[in-house]
Jmol script that loads the backbone (N, CA, C; Angstrom):
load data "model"
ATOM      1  N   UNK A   1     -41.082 -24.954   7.332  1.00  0.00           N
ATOM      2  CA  UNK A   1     -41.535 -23.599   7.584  1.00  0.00           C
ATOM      3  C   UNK A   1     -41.542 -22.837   6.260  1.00  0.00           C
ATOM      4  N   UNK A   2     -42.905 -22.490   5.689  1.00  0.00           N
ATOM      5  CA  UNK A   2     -42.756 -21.404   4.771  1.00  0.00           C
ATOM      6  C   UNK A   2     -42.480 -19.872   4.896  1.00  0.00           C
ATOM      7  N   UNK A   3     -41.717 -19.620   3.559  1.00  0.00           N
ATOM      8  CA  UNK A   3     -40.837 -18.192   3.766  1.00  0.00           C
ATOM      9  C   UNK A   3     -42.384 -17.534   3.773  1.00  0.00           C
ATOM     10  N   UNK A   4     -42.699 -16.237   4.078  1.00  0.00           N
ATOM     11  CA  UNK A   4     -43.601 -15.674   3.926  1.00  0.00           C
ATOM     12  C   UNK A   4     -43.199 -14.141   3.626  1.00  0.00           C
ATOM     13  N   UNK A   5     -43.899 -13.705   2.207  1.00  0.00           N
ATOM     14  CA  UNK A   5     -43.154 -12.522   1.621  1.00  0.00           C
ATOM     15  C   UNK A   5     -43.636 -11.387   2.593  1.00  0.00           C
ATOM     16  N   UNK A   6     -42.353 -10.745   2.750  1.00  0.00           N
ATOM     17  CA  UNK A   6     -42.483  -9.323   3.848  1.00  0.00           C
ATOM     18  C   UNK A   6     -43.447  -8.061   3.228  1.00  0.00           C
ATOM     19  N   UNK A   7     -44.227  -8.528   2.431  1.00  0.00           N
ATOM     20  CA  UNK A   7     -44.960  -7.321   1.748  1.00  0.00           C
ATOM     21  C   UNK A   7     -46.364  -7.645   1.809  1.00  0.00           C
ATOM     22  N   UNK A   8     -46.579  -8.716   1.694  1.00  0.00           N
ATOM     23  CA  UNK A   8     -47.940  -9.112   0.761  1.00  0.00           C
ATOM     24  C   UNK A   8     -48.216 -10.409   1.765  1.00  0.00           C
ATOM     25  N   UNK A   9     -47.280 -11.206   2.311  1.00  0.00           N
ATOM     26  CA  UNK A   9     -47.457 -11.914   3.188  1.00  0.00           C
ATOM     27  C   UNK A   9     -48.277 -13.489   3.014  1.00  0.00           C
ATOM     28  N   UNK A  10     -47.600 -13.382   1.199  1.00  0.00           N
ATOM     29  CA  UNK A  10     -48.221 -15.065   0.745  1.00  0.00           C
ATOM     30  C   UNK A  10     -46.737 -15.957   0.551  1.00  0.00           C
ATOM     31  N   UNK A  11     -46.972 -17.179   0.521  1.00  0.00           N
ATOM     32  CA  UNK A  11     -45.619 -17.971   0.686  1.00  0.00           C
ATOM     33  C   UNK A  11     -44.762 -17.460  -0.712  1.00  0.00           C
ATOM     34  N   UNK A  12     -43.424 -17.202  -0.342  1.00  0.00           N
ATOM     35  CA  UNK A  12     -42.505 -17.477  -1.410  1.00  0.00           C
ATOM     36  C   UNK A  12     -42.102 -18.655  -1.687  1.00  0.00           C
ATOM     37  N   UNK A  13     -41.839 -19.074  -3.220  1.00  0.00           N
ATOM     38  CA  UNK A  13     -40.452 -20.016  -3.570  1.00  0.00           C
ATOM     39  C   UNK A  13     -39.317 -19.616  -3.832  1.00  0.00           C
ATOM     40  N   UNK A  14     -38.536 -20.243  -3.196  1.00  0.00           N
ATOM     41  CA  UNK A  14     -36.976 -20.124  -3.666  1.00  0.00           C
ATOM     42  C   UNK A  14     -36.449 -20.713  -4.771  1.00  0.00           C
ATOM     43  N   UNK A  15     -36.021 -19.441  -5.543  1.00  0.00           N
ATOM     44  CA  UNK A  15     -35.497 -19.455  -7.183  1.00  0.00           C
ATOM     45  C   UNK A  15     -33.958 -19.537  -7.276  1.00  0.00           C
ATOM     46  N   UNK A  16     -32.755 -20.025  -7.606  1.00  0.00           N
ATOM     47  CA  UNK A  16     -31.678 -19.936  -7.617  1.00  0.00           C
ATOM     48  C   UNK A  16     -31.076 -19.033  -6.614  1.00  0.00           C
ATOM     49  N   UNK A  17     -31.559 -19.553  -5.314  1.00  0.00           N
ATOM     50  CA  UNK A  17     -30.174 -18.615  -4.190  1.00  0.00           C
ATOM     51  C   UNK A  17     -31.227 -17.382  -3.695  1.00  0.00           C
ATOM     52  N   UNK A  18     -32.331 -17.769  -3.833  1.00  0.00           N
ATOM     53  CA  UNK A  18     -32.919 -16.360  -3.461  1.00  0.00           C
ATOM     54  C   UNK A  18     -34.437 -16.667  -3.468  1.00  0.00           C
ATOM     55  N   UNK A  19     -35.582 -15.535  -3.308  1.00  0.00           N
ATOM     56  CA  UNK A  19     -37.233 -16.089  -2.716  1.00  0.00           C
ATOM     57  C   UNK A  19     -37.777 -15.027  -3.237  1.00  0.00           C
ATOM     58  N   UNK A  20     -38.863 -15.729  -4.283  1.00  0.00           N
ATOM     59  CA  UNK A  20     -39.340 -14.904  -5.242  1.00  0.00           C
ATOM     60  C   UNK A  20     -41.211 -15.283  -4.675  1.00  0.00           C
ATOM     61  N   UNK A  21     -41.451 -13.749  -5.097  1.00  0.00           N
ATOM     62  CA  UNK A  21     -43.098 -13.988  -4.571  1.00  0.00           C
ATOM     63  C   UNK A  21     -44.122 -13.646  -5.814  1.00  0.00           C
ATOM     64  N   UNK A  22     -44.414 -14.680  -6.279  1.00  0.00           N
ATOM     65  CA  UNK A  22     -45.652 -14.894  -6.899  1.00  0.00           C
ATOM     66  C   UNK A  22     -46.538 -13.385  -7.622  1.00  0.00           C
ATOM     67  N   UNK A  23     -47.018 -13.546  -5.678  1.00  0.00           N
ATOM     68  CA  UNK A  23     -48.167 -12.548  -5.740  1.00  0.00           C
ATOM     69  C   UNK A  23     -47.637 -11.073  -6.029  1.00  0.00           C
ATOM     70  N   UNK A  24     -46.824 -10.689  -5.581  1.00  0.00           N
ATOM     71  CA  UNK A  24     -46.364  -8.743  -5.683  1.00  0.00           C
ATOM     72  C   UNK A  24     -45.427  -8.633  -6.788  1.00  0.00           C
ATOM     73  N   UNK A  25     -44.345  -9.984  -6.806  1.00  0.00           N
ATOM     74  CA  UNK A  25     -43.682  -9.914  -7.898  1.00  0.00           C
ATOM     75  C   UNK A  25     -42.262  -9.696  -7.324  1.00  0.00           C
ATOM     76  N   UNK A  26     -41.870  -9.553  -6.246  1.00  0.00           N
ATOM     77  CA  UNK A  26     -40.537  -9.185  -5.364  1.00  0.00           C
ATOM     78  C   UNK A  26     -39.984 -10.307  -5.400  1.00  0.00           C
ATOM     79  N   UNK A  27     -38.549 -10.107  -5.105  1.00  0.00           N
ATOM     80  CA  UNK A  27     -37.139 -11.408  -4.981  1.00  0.00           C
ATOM     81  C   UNK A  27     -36.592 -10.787  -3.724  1.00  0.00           C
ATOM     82  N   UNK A  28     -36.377 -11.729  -2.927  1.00  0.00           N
ATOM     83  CA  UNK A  28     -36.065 -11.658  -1.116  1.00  0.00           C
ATOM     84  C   UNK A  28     -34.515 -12.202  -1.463  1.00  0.00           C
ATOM     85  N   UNK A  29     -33.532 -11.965  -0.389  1.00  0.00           N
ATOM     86  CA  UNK A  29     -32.696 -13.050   0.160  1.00  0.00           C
ATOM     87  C   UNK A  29     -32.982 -12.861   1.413  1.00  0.00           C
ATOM     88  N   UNK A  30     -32.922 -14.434   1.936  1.00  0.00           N
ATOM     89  CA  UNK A  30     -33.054 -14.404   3.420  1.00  0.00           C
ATOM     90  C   UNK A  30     -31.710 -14.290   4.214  1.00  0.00           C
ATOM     91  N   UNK A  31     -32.049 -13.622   5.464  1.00  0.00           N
ATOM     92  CA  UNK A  31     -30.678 -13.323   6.414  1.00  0.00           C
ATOM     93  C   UNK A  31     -31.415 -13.732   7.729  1.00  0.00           C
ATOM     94  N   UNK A  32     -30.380 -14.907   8.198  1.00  0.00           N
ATOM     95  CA  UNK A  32     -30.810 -15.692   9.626  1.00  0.00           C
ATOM     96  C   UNK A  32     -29.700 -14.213  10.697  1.00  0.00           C
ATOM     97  N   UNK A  33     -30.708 -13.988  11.971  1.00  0.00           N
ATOM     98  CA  UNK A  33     -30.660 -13.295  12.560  1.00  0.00           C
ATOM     99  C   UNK A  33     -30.797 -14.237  14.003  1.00  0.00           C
ATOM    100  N   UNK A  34     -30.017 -13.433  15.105  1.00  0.00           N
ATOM    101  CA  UNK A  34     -29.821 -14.082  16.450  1.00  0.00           C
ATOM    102  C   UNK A  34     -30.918 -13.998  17.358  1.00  0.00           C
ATOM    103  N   UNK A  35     -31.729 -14.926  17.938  1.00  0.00           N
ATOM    104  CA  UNK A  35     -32.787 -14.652  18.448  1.00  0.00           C
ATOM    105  C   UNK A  35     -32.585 -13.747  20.107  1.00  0.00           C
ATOM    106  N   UNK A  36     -31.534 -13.921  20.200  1.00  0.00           N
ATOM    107  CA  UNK A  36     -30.630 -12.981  21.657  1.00  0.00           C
ATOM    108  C   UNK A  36     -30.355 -11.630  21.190  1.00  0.00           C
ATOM    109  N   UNK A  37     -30.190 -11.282  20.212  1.00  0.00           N
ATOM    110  CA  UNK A  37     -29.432  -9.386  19.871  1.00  0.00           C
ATOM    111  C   UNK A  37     -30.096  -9.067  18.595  1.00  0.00           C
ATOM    112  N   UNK A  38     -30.655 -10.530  17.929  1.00  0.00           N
ATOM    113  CA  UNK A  38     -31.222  -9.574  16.815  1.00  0.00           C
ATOM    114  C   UNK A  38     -29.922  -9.126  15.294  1.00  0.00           C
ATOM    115  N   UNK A  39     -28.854  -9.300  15.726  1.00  0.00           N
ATOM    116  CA  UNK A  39     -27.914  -8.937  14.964  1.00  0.00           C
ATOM    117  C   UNK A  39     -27.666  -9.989  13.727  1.00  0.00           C
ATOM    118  N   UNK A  40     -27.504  -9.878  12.494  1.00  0.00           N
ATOM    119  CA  UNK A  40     -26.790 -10.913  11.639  1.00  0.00           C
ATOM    120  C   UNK A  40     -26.217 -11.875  11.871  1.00  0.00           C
ATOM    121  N   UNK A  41     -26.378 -13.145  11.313  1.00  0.00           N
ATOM    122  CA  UNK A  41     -25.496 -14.530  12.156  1.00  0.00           C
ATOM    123  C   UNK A  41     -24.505 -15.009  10.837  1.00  0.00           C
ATOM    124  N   UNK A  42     -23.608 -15.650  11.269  1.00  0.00           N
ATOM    125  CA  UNK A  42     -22.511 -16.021  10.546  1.00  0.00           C
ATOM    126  C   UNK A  42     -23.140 -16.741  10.339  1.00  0.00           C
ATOM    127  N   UNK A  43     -22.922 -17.730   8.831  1.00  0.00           N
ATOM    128  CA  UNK A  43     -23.482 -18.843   8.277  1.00  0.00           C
ATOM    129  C   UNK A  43     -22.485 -19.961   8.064  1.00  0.00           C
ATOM    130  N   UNK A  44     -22.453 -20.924   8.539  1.00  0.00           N
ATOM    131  CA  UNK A  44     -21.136 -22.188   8.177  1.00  0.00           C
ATOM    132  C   UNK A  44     -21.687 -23.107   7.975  1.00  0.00           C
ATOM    133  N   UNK A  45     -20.837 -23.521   6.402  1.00  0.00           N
ATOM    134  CA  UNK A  45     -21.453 -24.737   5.668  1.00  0.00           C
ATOM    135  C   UNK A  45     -20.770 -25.469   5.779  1.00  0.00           C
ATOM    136  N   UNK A  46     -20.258 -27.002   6.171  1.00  0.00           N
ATOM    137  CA  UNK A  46     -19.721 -28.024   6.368  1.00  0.00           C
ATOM    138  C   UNK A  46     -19.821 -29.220   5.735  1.00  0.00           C
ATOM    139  N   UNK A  47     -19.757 -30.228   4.648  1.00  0.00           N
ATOM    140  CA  UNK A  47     -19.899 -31.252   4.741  1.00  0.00           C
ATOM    141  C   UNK A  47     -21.517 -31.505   4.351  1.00  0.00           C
ATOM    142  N   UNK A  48     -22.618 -30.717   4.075  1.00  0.00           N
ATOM    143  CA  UNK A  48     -24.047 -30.712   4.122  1.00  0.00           C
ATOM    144  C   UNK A  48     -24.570 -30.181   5.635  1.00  0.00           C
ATOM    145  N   UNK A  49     -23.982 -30.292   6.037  1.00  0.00           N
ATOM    146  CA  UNK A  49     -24.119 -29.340   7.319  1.00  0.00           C
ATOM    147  C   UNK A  49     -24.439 -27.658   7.581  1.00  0.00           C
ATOM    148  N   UNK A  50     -25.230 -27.033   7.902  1.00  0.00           N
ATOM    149  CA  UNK A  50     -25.609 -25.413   7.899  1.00  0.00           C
ATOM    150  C   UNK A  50     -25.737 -25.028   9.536  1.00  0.00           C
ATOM    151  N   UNK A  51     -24.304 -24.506   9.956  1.00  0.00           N
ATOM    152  CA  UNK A  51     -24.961 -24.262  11.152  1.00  0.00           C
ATOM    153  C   UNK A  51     -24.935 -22.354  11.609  1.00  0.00           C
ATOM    154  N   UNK A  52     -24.885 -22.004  12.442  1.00  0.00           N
ATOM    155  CA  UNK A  52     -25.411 -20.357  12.374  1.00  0.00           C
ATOM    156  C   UNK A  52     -24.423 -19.750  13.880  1.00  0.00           C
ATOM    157  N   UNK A  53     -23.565 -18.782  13.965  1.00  0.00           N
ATOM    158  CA  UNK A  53     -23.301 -18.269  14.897  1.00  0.00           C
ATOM    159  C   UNK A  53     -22.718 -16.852  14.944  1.00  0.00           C
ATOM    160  N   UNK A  54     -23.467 -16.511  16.552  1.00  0.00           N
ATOM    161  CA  UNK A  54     -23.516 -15.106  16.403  1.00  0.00           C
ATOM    162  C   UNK A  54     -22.090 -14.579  16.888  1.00  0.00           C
ATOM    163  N   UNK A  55     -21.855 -13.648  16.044  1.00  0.00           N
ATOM    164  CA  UNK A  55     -20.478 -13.156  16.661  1.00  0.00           C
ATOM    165  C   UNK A  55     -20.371 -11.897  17.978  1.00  0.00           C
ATOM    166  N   UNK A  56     -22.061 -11.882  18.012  1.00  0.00           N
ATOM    167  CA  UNK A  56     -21.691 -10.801  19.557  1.00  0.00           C
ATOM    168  C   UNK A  56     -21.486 -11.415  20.595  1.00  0.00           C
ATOM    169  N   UNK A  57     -21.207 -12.667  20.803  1.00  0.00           N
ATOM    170  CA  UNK A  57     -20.772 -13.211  21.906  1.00  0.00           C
ATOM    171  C   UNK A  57     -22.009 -14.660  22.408  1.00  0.00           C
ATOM    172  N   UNK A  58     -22.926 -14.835  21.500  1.00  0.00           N
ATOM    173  CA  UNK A  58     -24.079 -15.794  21.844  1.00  0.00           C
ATOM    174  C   UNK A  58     -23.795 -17.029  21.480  1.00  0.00           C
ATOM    175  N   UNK A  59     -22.332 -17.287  20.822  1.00  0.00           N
ATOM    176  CA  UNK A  59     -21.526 -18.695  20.170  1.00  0.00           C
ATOM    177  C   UNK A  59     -22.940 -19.209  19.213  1.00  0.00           C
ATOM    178  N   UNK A  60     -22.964 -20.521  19.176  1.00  0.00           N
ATOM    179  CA  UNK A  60     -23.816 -20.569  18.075  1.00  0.00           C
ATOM    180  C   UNK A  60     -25.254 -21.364  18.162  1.00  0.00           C
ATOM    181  N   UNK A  61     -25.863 -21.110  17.495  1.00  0.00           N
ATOM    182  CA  UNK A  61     -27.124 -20.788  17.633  1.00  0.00           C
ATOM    183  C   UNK A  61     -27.908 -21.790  17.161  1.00  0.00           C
ATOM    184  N   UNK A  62     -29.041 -22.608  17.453  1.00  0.00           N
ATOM    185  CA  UNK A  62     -29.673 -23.768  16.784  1.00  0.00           C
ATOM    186  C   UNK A  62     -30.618 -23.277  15.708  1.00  0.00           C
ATOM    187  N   UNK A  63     -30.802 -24.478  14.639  1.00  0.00           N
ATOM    188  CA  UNK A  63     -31.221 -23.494  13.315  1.00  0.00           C
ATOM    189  C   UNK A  63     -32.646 -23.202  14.160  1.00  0.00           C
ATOM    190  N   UNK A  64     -33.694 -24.277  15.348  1.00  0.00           N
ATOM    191  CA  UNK A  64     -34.897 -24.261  15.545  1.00  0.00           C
ATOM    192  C   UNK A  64     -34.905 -22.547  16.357  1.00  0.00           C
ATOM    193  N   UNK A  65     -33.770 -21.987  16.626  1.00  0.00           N
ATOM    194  CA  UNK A  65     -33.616 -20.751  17.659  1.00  0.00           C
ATOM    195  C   UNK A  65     -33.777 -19.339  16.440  1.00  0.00           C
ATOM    196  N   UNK A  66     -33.016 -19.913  15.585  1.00  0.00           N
ATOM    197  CA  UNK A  66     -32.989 -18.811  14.103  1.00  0.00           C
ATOM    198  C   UNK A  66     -33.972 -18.169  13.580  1.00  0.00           C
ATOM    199  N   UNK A  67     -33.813 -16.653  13.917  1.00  0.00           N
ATOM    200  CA  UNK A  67     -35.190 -15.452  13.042  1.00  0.00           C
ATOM    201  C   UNK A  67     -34.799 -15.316  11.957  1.00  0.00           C
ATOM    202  N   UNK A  68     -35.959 -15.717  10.672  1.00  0.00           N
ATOM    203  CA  UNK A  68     -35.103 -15.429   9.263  1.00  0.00           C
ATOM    204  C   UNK A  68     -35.927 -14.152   9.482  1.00  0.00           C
ATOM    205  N   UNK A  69     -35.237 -13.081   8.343  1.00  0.00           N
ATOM    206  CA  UNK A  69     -35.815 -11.946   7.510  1.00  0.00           C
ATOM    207  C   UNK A  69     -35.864 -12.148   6.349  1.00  0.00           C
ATOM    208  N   UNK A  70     -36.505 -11.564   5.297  1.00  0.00           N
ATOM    209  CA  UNK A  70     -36.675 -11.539   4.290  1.00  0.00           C
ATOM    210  C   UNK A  70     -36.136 -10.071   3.439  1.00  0.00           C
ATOM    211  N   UNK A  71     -34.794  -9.495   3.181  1.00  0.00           N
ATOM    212  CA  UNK A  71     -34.333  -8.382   2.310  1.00  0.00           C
ATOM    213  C   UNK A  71     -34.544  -8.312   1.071  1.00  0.00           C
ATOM    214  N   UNK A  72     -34.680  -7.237   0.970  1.00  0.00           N
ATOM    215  CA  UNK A  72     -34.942  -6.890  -1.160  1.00  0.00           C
ATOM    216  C   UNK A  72     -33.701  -7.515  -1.787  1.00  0.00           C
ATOM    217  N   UNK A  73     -33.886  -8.368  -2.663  1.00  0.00           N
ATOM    218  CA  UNK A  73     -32.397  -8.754  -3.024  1.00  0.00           C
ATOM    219  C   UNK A  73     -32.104  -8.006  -4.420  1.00  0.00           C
ATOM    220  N   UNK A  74     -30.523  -7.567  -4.382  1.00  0.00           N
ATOM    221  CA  UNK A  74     -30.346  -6.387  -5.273  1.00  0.00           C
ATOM    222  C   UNK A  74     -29.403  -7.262  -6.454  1.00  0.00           C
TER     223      UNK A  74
END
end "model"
wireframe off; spacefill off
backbone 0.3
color backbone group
């Protein structure tokens, strides 16, 4: 799945930890969001493992269920 920049809406690449767009010139970080509340998801890294869970009560979440956003990264 390509990131797609929240401005301009052409694919980003990801540059050291973060998603830089070409075309407008912006740097994103992405934040996986709960497809049930919408709220921020905890991120747990394991072993090569990335899995995602929501702490309003939706336990955890499959990455194929996961809404990314794209934030201004500061």
């Amino acid at each position: 799945m390509d990131a797609l920049c929240p401005v301009c809406q052409q694919v980003m690449t990801e540059v050291s930890g973060h998603y830089h767009c070409a075309n407008c010139h912006g740097n994103y970080q992405q934040q996986a969001n709960c497809p049930d509340c919408g709220k921020s998801l905890q991120v747990l890294k394991a072993c090569g493992a990335v899995d995602y869970f929501c702490q309003q009560g939706h336990g955890l979440i499959s990455k194929s269920r996961v809404r990314f956003s794209y934030l201004p990264a500061v």
